[in-house]
N, C-alpha and C positions, 0 to 999 in steps of 0.2 A: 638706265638707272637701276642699282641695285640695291635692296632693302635688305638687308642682314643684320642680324642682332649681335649674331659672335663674332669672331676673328677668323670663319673658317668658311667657303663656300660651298652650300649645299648644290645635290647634284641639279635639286630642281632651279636653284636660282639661277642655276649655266644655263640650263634649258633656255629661259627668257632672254639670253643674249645670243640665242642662234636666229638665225634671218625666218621671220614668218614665213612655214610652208602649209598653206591651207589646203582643201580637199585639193581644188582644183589645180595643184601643184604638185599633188605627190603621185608617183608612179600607180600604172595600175588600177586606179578607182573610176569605176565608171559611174559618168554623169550625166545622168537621165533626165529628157523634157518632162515637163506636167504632163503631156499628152501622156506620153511612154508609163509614166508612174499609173496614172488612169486607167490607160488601156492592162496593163498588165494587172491593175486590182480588179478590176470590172471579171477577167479570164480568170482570177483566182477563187473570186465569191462565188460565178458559175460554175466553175469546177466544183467548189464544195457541196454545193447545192444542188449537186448533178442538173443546171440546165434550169432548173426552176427560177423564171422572170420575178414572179410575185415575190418568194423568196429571196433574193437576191438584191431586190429593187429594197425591200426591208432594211436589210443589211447595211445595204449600203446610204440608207436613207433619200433615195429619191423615187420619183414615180415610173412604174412600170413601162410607161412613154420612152421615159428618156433611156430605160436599159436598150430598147428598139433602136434608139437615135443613136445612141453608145456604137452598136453592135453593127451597125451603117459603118459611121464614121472611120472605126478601125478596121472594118471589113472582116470582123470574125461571125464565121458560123456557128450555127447550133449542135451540128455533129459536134461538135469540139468537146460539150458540155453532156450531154446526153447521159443519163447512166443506162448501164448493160446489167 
């Protein structure tokens, strides 16, 4: 169905009569687990934070525990995070 006020069709109105291609259809996009999403902010707060639990566990708003649990789970180390 198309709603149009003039006699003339806008480009955006064609738009809506092309077939739904959502993320998960269009070439190229990657589509990342929760885990994946997790895991990779968890490496990115440590990175920032060169390594520091207490900080990071802040940041990210949970207990210094679960950065340990975290850090199991995905099996990353603390070299990783270390500043030099």
């Amino acid at each position: 169905m198309l709603l149009e006020k003039g006699k003339t069709l806008s480009l955006a109105a064609a738009r809506t009569l092309l077939p739904y291609e959502g993320p998960e259809r269009r070439r190229n996009v990657e589509l990342l687990t929760l885990d994946e999403i997790e895991r990779r902010h968890i490496e990115r707060v440590l990175e920032v934070t060169g390594g520091n639990r207490p900080k990071a566990a802040k940041i990210l708003g949970i207990n210094v525990s679960t950065i340990y649990r975290k850090l199991e789970k995905y099996n990353l180390t603390d070299k990783n995070y270390e500043s030099n």
